[in-house]
C-alpha atoms as an extended CHARMM CRD file, in Angstrom:
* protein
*
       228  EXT
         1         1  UNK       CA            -19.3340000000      -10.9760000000       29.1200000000  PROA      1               0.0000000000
         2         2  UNK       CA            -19.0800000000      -10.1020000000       32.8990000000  PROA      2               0.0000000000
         3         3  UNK       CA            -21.6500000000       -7.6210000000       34.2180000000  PROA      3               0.0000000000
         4         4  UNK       CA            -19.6750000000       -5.4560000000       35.5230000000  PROA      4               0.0000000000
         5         5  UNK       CA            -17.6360000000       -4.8980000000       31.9480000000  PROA      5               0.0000000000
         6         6  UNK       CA            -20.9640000000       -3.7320000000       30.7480000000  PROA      6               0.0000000000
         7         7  UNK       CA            -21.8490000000        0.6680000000       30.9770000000  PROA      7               0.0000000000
         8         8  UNK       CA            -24.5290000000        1.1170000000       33.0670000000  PROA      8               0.0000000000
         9         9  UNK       CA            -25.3430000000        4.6920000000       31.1220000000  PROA      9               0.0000000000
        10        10  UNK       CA            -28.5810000000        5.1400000000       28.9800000000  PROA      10              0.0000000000
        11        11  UNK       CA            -28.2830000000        4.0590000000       25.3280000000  PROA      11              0.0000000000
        12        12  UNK       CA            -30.1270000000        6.9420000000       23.2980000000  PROA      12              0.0000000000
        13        13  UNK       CA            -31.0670000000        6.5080000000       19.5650000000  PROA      13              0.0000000000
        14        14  UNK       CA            -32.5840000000        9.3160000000       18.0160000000  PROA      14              0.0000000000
        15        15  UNK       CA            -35.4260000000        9.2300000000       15.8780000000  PROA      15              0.0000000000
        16        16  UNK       CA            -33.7890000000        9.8200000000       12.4860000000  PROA      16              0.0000000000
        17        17  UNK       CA            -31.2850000000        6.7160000000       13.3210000000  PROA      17              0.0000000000
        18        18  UNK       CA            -33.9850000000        4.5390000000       14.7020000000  PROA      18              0.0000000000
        19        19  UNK       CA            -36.0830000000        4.7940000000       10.9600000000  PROA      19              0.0000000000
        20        20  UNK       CA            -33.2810000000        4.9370000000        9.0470000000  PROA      20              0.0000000000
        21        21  UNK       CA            -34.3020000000        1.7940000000        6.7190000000  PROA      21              0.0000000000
        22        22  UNK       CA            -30.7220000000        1.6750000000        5.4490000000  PROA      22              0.0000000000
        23        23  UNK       CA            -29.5760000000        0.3090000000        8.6290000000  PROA      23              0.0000000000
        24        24  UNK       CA            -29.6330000000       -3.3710000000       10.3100000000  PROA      24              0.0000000000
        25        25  UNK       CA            -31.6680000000       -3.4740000000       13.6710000000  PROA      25              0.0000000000
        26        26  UNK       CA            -28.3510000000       -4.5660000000       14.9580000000  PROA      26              0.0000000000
        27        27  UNK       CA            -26.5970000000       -1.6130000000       13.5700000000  PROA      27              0.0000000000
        28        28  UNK       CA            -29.2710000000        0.9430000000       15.4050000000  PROA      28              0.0000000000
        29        29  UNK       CA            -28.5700000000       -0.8470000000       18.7870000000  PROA      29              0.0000000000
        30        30  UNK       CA            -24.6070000000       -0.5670000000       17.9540000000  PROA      30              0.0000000000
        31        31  UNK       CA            -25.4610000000        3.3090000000       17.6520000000  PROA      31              0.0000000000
        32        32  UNK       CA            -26.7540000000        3.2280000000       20.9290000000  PROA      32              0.0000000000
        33        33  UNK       CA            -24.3940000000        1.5640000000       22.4310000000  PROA      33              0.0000000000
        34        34  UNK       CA            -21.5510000000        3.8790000000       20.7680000000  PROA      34              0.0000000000
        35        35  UNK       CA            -23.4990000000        6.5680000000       22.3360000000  PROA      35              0.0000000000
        36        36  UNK       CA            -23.3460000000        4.7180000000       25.7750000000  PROA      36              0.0000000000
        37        37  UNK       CA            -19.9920000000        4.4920000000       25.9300000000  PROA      37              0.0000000000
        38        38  UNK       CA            -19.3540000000        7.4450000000       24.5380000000  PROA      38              0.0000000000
        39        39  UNK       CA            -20.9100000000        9.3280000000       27.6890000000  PROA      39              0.0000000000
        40        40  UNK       CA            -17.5720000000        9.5600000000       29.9510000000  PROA      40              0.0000000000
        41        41  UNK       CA            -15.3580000000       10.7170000000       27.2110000000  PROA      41              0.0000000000
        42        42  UNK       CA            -16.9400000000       12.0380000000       24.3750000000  PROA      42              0.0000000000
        43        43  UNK       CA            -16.0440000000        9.4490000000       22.5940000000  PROA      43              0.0000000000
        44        44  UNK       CA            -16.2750000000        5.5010000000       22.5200000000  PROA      44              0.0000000000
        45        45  UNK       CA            -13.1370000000        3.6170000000       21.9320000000  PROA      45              0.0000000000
        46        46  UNK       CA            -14.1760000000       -0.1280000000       22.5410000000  PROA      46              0.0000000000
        47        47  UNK       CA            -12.9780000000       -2.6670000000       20.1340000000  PROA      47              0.0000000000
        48        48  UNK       CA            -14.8720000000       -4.7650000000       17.4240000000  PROA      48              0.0000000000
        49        49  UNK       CA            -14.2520000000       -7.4580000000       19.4840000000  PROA      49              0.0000000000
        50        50  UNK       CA            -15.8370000000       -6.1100000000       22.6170000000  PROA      50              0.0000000000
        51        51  UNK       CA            -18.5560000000       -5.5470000000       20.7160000000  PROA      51              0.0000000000
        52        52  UNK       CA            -18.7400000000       -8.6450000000       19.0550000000  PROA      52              0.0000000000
        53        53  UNK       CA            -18.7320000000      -10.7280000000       22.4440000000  PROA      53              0.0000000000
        54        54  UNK       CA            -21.1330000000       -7.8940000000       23.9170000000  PROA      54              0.0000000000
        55        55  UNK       CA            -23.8820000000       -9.3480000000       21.1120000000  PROA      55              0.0000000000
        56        56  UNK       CA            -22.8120000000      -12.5340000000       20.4560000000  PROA      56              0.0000000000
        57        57  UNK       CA            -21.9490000000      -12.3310000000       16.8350000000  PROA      57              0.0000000000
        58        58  UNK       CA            -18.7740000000      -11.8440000000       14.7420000000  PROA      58              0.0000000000
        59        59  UNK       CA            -16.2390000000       -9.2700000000       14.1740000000  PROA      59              0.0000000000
        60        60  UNK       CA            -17.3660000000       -8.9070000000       10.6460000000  PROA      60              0.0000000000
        61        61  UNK       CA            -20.7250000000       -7.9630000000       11.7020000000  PROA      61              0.0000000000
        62        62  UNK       CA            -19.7340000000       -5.6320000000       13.6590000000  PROA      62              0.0000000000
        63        63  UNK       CA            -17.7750000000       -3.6320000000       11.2470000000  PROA      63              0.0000000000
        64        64  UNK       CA            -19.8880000000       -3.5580000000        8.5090000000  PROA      64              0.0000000000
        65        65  UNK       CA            -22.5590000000       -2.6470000000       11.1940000000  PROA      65              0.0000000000
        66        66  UNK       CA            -20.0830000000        0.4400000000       11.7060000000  PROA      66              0.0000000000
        67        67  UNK       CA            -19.0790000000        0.8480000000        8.3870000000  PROA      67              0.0000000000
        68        68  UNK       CA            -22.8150000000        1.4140000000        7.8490000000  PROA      68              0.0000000000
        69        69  UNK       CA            -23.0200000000        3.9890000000       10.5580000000  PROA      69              0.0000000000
        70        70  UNK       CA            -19.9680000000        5.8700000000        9.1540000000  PROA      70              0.0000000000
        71        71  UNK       CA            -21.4090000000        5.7460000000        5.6690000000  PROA      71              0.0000000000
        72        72  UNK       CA            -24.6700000000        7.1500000000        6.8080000000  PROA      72              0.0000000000
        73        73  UNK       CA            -23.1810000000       10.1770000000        8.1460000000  PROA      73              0.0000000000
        74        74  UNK       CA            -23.6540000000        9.3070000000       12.0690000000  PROA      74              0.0000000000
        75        75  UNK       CA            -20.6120000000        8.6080000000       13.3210000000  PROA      75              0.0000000000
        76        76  UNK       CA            -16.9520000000        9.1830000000       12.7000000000  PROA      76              0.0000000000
        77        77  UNK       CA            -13.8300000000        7.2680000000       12.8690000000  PROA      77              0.0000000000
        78        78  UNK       CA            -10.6500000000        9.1320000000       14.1720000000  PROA      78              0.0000000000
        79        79  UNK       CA             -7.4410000000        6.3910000000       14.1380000000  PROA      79              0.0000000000
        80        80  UNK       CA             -5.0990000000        7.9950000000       16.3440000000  PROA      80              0.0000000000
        81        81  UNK       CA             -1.0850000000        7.3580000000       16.0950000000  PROA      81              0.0000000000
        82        82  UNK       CA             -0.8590000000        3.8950000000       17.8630000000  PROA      82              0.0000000000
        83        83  UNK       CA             -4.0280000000        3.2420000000       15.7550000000  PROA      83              0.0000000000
        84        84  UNK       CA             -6.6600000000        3.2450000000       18.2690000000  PROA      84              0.0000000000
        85        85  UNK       CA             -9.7040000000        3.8060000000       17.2570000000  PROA      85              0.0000000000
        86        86  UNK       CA            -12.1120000000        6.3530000000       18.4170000000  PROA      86              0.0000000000
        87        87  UNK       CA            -16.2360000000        6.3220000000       17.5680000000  PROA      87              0.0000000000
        88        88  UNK       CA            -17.4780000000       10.0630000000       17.3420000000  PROA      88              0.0000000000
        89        89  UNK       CA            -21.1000000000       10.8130000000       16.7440000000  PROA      89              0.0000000000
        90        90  UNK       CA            -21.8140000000       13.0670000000       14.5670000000  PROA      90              0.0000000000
        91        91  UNK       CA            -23.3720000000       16.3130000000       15.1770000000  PROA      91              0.0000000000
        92        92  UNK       CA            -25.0070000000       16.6950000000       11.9200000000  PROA      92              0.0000000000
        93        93  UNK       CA            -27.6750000000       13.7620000000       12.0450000000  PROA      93              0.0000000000
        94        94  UNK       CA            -29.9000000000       13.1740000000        8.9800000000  PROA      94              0.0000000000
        95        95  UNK       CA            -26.9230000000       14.0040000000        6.6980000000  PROA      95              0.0000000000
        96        96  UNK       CA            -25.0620000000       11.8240000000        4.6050000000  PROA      96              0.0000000000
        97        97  UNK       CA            -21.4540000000       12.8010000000        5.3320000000  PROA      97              0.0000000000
        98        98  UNK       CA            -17.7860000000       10.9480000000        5.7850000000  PROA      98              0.0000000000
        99        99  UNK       CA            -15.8070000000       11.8660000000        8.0970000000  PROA      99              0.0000000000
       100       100  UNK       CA            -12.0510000000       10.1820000000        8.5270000000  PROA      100             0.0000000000
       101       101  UNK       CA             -9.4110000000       10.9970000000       10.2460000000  PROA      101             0.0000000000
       102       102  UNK       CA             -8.8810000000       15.3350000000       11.3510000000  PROA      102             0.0000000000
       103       103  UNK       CA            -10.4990000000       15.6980000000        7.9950000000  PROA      103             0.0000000000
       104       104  UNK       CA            -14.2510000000       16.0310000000        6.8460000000  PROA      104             0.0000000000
       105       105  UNK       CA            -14.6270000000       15.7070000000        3.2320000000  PROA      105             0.0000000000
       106       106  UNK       CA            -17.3490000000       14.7860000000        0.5860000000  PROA      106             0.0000000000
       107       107  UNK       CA            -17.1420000000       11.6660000000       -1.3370000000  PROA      107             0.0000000000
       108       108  UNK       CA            -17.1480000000       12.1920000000       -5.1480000000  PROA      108             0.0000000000
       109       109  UNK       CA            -17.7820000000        8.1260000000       -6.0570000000  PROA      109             0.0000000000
       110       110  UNK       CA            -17.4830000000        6.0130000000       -8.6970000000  PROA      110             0.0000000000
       111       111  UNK       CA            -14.3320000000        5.5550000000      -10.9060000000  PROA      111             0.0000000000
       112       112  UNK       CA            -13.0070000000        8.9040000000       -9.9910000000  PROA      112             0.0000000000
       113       113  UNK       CA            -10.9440000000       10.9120000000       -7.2480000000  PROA      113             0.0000000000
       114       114  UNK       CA            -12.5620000000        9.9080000000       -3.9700000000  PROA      114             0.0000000000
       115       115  UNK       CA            -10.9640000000       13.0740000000       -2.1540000000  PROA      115             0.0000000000
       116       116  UNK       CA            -11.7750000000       16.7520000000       -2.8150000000  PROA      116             0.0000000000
       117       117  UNK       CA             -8.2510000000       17.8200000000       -0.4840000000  PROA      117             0.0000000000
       118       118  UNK       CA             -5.3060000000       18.6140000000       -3.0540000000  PROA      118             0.0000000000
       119       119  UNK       CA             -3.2280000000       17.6720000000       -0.0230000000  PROA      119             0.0000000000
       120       120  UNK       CA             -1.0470000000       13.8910000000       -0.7200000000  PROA      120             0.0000000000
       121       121  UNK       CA             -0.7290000000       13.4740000000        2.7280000000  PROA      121             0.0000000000
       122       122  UNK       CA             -4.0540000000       13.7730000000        3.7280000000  PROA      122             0.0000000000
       123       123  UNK       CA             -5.9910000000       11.9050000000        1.0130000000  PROA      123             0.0000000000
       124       124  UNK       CA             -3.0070000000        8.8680000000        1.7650000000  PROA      124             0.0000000000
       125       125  UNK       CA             -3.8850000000        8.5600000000        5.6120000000  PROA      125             0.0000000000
       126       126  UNK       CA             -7.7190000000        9.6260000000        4.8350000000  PROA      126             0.0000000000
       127       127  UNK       CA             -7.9720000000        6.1500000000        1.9310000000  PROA      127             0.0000000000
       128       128  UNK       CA             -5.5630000000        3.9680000000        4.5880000000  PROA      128             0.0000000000
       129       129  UNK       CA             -8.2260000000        5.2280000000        6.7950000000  PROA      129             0.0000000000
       130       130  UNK       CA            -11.3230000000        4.1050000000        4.7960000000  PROA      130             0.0000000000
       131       131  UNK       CA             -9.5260000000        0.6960000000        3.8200000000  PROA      131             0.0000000000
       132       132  UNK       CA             -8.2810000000       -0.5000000000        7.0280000000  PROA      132             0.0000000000
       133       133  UNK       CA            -12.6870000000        0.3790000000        8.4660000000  PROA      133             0.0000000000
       134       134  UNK       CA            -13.4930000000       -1.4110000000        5.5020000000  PROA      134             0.0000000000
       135       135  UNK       CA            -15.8000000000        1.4840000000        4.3110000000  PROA      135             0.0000000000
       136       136  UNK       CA            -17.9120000000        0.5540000000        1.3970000000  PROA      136             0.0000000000
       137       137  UNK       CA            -17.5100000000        3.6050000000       -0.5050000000  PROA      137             0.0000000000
       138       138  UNK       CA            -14.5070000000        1.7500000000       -1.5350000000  PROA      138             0.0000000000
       139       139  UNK       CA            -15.1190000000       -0.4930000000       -4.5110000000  PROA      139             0.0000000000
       140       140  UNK       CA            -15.1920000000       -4.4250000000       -3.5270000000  PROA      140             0.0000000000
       141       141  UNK       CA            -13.0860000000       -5.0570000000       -6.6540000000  PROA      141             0.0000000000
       142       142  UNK       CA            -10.3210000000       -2.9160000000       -5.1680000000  PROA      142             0.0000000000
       143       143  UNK       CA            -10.1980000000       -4.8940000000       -2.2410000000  PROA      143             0.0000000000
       144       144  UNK       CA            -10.0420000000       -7.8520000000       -4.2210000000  PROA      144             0.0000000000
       145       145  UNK       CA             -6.8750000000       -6.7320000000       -5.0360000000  PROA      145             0.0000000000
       146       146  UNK       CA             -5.9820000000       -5.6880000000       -2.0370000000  PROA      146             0.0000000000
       147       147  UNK       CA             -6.5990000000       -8.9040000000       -1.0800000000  PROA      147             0.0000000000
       148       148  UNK       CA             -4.6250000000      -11.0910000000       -3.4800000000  PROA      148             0.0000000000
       149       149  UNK       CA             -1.9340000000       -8.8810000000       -2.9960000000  PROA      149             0.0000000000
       150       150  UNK       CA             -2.0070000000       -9.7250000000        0.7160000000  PROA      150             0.0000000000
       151       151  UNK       CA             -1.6340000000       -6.0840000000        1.7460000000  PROA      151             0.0000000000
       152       152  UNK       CA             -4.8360000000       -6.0560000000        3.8200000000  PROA      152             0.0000000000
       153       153  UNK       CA             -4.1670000000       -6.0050000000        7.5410000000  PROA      153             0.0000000000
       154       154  UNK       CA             -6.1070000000       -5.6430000000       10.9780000000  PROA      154             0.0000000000
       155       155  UNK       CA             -5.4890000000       -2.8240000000       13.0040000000  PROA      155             0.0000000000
       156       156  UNK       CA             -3.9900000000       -5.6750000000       15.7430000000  PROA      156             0.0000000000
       157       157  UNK       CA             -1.3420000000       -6.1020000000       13.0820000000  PROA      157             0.0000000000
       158       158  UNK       CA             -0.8950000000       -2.5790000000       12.2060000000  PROA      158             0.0000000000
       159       159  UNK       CA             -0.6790000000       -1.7820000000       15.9720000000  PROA      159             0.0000000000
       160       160  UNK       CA              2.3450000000       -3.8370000000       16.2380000000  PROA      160             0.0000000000
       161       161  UNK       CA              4.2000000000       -2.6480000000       12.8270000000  PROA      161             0.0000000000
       162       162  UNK       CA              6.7050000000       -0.1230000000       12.6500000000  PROA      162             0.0000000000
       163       163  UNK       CA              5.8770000000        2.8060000000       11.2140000000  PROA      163             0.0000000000
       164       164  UNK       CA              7.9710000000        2.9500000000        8.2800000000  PROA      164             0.0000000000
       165       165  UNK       CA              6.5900000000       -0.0670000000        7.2370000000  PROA      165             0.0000000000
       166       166  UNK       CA              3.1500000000        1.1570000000        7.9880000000  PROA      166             0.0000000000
       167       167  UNK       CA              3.9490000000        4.5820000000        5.7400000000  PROA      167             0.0000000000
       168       168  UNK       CA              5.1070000000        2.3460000000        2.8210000000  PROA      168             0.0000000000
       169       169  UNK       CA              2.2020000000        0.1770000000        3.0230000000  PROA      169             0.0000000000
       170       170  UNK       CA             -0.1870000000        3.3530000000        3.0040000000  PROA      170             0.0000000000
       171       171  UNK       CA              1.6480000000        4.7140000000       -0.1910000000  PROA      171             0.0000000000
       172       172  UNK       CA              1.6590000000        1.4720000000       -2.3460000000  PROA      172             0.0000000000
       173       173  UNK       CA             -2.0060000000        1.2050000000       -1.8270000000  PROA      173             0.0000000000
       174       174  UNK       CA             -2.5920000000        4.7940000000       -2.7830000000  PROA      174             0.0000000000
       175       175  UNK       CA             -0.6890000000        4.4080000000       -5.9460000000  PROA      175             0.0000000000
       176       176  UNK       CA             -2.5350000000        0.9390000000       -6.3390000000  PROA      176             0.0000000000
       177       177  UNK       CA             -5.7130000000        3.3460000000       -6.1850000000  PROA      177             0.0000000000
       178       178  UNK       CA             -4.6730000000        5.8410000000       -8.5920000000  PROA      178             0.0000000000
       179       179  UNK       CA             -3.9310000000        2.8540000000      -11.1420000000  PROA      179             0.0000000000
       180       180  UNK       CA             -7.4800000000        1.2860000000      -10.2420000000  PROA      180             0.0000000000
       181       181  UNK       CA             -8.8370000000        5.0530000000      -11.1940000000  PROA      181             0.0000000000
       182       182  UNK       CA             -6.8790000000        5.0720000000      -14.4870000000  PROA      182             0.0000000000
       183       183  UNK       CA             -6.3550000000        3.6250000000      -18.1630000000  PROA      183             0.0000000000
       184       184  UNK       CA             -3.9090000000        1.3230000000      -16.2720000000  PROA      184             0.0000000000
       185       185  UNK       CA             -5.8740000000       -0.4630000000      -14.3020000000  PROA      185             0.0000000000
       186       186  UNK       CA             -5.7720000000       -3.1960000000      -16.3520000000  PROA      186             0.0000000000
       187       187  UNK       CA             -2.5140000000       -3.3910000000      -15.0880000000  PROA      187             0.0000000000
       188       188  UNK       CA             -3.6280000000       -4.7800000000      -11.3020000000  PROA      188             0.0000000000
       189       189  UNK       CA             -4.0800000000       -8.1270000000      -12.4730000000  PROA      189             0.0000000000
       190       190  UNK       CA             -0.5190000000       -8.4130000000      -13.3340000000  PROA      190             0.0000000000
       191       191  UNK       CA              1.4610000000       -6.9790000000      -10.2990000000  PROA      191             0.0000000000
       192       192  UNK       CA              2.3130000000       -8.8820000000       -8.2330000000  PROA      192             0.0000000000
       193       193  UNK       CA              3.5060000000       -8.3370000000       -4.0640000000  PROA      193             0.0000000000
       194       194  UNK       CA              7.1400000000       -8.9670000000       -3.9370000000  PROA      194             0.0000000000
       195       195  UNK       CA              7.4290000000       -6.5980000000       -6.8580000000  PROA      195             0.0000000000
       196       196  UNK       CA              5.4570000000       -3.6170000000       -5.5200000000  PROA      196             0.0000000000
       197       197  UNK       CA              7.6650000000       -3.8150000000       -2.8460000000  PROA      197             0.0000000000
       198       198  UNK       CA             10.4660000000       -4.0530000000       -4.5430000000  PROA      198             0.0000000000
       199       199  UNK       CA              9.7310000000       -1.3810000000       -7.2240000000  PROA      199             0.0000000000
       200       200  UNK       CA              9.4540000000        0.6290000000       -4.0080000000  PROA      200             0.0000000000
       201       201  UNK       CA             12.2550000000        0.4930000000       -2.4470000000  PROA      201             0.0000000000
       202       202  UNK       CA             14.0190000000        1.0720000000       -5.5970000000  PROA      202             0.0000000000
       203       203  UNK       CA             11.2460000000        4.5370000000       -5.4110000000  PROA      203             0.0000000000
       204       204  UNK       CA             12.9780000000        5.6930000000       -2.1920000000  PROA      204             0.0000000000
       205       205  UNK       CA             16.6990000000        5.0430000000       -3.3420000000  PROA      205             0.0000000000
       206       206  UNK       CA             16.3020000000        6.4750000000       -6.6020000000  PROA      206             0.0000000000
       207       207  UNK       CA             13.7730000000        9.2140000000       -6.0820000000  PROA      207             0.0000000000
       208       208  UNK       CA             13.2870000000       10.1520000000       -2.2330000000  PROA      208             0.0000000000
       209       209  UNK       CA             11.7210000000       13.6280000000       -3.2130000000  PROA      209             0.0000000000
       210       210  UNK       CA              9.3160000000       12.7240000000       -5.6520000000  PROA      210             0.0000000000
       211       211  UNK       CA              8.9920000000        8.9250000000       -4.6090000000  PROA      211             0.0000000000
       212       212  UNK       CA              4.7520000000        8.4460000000       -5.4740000000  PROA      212             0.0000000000
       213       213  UNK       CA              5.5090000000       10.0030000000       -8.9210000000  PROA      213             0.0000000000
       214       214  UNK       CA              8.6100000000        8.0440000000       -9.4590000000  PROA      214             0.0000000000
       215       215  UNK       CA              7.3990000000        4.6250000000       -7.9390000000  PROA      215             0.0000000000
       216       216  UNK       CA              3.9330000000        5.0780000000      -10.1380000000  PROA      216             0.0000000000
       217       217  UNK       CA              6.0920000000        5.2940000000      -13.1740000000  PROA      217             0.0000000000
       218       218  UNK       CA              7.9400000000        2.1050000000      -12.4500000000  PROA      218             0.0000000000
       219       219  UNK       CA              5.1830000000        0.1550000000      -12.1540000000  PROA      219             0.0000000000
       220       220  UNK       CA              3.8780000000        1.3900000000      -15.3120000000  PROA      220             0.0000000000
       221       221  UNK       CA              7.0560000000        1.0130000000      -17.0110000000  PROA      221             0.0000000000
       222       222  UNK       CA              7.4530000000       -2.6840000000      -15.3640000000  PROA      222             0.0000000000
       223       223  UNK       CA              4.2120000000       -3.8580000000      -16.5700000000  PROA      223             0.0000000000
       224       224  UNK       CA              3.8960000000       -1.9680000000      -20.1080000000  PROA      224             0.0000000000
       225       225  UNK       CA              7.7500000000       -1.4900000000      -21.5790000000  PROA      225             0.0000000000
       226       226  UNK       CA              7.0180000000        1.7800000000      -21.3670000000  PROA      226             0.0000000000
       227       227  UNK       CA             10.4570000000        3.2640000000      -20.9050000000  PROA      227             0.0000000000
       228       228  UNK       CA              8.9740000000        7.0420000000      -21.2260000000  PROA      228             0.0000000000
């Protein structure tokens, strides 16, 4: 990387982040850094990439170097419209917190409700949020299935996606959640892309006003002969 591409602002790491023995040597100097570049904006909005070539490793290191961050309450991911990304730091240091999107919420764990916010909207965009940062508060299984499914994308991809395309996506993986969370989840290993989709669309023609209700249903149905 050119010199001149590099800030020439002090790094600061704070005491609580530099002893923090859940965290990778390489994810304390990615704090600093964050903080860097965070200097002229309040905020840092360089790419995994950039960092990646900054310290000569990979993309994945980089992000679960950040995921790590996130997880341990120190910074915060806001993914604007055009999905850009911008690094906050937190102001709360010390405390393990998760912060996505506008919203700050606690995370319950385990097999349960990750969200505490009785709003749809909101939990949808704030799990998109955590899947697409690959935060691992999210089980690895579910990603598995993400995975097989093929519905896992980089935020390149999702930059270039319309965004009716990108809303649909969000909601089949939130009703993919749910399932994971319930007696059903059994059903996963059966479903398969193409009909996800499909059962979707058929959601929006036949049910526009209560489409997540309707379109969990039909996968239930699909997969169990359950015609209730």
């Amino acid at each position: 990387m050119n010199e001149e591409n590099k800030s020439n602002y002090y790094a600061i790491i704070p005491a609580v982040v530099r002893y923090d023995d859940e965290l990778t040597d390489k994810a304390k100097l990615l704090y600093g850094e964050i903080t860097c570049l965070s200097n002229k904006e309040g905020f840092c909005f360089a790419t995994n990439n950039y960092f990646a070539n900054l310290y000569h490793c990979t993309g994945r290191a980089i992000q679960i170097a950040i995921s790590k961050l996130q997880e341990r309450g120190y910074i915060r991911i806001v993914i604007e419209n055009n999905f850009q990304r911008k690094i906050f730091l937190s102001d709360s240091l010390g405390y393990e917190k998760n912060f996505v999107g506008r919203y700050e919420k606690n995370f319950t764990g385990g097999y349960e409700k990750i969200f505490t916010n009785n709003n749809i909207k909101s939990n949808i965009d704030d799990l998109f949020n955590f899947i697409i940062n690959n935060n691992k508060k999210i089980s690895t299984k579910f990603y598995d299935i993400l995975d097989r499914l093929d519905f896992l994308y980089t935020q390149e991809i999702l930059a270039i996606m319309q965004e009716d395309k990108i809303q649909m996506l969000k909601e089949i993986i939130y009703i993919l959640y749910d399932l994971y969370n319930s007696k059903f989840s059994n059903l996963l290993a059966q479903v398969s892309r193409e009909t996800l989709i499909n059962l979707y669309i058929l959601a929006q023609e036949h049910s526009p006003n209560d489409l997540l209700n309707y379109y969990k249903r039909s996968i239930i149905n699909k997969y169990t002969n359950n015609n209730t």
